[in-house]
N, C-alpha and C positions, 0 to 999 in steps of 0.2 A: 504494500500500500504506500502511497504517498504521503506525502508531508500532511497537517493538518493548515487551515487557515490561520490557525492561532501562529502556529509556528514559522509558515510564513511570514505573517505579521510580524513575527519579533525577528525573524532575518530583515525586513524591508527597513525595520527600525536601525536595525543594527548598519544598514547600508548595503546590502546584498542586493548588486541589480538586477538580478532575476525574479526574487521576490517584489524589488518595487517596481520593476517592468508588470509584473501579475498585479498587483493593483492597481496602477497609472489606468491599465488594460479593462479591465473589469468592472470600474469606477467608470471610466469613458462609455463602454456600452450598458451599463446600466442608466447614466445617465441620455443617453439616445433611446435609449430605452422608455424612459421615464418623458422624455420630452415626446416622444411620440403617442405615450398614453395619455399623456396630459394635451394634446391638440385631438386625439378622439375622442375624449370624454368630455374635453372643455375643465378643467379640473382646479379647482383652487389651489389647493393643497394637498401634497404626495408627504406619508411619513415613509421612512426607511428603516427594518429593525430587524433583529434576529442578530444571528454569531457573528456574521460577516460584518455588520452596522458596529460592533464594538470595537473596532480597526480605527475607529474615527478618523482624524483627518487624510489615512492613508487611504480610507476608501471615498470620505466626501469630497476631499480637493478635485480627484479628475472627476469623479460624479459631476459635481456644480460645472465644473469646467466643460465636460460633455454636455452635458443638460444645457448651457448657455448657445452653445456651439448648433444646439440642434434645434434651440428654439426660438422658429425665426419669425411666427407670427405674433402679434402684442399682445393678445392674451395668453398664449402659452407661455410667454416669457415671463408674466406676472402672476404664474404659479410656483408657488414657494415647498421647497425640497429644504424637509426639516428630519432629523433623528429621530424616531420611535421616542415620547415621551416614556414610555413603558422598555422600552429597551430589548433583550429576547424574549420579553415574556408577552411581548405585544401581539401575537396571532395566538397565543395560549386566551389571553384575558378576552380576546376576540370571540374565539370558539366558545369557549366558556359562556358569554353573554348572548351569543346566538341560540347555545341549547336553553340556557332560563330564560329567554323568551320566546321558544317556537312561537307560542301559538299569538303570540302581540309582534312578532315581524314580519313586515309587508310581504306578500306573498307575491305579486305581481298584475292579482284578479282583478 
């Protein structure tokens, strides 16, 4: 098996360019990524969260920098790419709140 992200992380930190080439990389298409979903959706506001989001600025620098780069209409551009308030527990506390309220979440009828 390979390396973890964690561990990455802490080569990219330590200056290993392979490791911050893997983030530079991965930040840049998540954030093309993100600027793409935010022009089909029309979207205020993108949070970012999970293992990978606790890299901070080695994952949000090329993100924002991608995200910029790819978002060329003016309302996508004024969709703001912020960090998981909740951090990796933010799709846990999600699901969670999905299942106690089945039956009070819009269903699409």
């Amino acid at each position: 098996t390979g390396p973890t992200a964690q561990e990455v992380a802490a080569a990219a930190r330590t200056g290993d360019p392979v490791a911050r080439a893997a983030f530079d990389r991965a930040g840049e298409l998540a954030g093309q990524g993100i600027a793409s979903a935010a022009a089909l959706l029309d979207l205020d506001v993108v949070t970012v969260g999970g293992g990978l989001a606790q890299a901070g600025p080695l994952l949000f620098e090329p993100l924002l920098r991608g995200f910029r780069r790819h978002a060329r209409m003016a309302f996508v551009s004024r969709t703001r790419v912020v960090p998981a308030a909740l951090g990796v527990d933010a799709g846990l506390v999600g699901a969670a709140a999905l299942v106690s309220r089945a039956g009070r979440y819009w269903s699409g009828d």
